[in-house]
Backbone bond lengths (Angstrom), bond angles and torsions (degrees), N, CA, C in turn:
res aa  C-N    CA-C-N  psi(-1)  N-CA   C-N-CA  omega(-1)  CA-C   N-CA-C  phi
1 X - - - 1.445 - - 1.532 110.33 -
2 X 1.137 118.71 -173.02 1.824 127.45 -173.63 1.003 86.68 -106.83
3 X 1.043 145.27 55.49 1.895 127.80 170.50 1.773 100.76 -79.10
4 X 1.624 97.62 -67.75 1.950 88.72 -178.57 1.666 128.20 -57.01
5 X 1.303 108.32 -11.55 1.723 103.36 -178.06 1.662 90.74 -85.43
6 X 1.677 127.82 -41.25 1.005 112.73 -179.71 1.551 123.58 -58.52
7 X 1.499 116.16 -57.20 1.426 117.72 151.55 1.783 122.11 4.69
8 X 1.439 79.45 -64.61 1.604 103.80 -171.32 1.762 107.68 -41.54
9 X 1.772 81.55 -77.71 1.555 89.94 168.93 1.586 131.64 -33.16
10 X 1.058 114.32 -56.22 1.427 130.46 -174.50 1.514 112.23 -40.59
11 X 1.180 106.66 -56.85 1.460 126.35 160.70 1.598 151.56 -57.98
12 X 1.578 74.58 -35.75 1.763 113.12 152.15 1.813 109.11 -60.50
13 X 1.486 104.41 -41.12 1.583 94.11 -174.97 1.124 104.00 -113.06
14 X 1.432 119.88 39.50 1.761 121.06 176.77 1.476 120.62 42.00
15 X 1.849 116.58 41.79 1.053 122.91 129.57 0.996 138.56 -94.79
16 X 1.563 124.30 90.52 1.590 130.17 -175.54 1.179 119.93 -86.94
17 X 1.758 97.46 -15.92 1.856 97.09 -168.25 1.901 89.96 -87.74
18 X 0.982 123.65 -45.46 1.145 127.46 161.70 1.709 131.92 -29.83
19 X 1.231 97.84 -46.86 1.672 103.10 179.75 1.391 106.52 -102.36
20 X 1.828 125.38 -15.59 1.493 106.19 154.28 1.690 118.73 -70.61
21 X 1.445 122.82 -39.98 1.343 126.34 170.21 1.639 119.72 -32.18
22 X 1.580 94.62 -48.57 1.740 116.69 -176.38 1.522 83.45 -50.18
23 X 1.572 117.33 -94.69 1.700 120.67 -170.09 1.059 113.15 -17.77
24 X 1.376 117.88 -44.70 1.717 114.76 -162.89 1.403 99.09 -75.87
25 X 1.301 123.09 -40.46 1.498 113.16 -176.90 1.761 120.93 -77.42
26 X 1.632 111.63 -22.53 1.334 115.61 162.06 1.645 111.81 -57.66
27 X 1.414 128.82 -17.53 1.282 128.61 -159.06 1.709 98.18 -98.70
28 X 1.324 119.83 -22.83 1.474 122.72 -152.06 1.587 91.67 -101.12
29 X 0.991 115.13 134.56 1.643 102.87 177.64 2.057 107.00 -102.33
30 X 1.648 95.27 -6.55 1.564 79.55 -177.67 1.272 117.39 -93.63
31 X 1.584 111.91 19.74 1.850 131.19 -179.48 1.571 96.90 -93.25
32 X 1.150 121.27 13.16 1.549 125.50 168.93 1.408 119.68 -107.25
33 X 1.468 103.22 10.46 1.677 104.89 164.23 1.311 99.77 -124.18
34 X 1.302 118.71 24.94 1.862 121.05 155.14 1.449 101.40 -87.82
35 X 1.553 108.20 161.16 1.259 121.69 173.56 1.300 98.02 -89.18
36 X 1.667 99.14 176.87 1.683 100.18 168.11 1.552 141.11 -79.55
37 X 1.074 86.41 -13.97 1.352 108.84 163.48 2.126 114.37 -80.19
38 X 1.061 109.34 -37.49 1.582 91.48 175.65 1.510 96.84 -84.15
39 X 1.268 127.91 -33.44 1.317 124.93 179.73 1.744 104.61 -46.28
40 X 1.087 125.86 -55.16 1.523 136.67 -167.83 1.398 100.93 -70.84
41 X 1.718 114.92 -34.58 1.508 113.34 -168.59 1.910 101.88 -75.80
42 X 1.458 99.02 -38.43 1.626 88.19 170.30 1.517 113.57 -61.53
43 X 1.014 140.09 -79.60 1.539 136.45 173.30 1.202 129.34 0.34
44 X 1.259 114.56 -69.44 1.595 147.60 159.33 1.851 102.66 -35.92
45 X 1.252 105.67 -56.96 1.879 119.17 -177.93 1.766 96.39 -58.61
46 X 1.610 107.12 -71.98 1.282 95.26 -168.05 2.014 127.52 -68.71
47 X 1.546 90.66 8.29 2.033 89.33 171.09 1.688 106.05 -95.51
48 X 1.882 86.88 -28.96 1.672 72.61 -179.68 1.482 129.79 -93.62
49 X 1.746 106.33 5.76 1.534 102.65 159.87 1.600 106.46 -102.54
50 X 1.209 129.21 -9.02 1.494 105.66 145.89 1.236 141.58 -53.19
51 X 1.205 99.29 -39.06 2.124 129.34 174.40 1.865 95.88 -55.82
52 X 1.237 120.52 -55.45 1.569 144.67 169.11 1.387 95.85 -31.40
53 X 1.237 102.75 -93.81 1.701 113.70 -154.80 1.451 107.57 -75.81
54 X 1.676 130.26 -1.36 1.429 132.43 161.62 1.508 100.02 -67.90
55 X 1.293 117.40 -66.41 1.650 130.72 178.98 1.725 97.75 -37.31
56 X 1.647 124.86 -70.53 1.343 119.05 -168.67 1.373 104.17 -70.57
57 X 0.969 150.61 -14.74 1.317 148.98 172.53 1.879 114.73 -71.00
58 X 1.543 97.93 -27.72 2.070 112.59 -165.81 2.053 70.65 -95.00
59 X 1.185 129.63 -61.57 1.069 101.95 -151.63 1.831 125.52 -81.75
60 X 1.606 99.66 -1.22 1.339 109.81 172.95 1.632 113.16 -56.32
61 X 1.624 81.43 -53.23 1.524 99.92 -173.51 1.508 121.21 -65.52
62 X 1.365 115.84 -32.73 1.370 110.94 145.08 1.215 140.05 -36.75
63 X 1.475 97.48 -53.38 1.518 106.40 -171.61 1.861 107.59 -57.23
64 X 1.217 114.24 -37.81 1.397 123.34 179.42 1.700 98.99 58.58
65 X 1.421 113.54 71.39 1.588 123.62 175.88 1.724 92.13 -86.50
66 X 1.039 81.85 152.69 1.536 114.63 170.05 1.611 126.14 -102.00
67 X 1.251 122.76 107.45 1.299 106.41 -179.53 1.752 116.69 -88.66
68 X 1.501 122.05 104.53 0.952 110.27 -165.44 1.896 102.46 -97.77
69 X 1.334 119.66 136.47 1.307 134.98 -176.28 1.518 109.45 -98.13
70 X 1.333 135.06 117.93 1.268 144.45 175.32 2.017 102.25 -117.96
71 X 1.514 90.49 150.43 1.256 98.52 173.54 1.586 106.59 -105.53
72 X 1.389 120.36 120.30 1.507 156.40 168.32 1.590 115.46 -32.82
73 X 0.956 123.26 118.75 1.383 104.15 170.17 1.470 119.12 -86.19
74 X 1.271 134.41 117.53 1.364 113.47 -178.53 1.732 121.24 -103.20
């Protein structure tokens, strides 16, 4: 099959979350009673919550918050 030239690609266009998802679903054999379409709809889900939490992760770190700790009066 084309699996490694596709691989290739995937990576080539800086989808990694995408072409690790692919592996994970080549490994699962009960992702073979998805259609192709939920098959594609998972893929698609897991680049774009990688894409997500890369972005909230660049802008946390931007933000450079401070966690400031006070003691409570109780």
């Amino acid at each position: 099959m084309l699996n490694e030239p596709t691989m290739e690609k995937l990576y080539e266009m800086r989808l990694s979350a995408m072409a690790e998802a692919w592996t994970a679903q080549q490994k699962d054999a009960a992702i073979g009673a998805l259609s192709f379409d939920e098959r594609m709809a998972l893929l698609v889900e897991a680049e774009h919550m990688a894409r997500d939490n890369r972005r909230l992760r660049r802008l946390l770190k931007d933000a450079e918050l401070r966690i400031q700790t006070r003691a409570w009066k109780t």
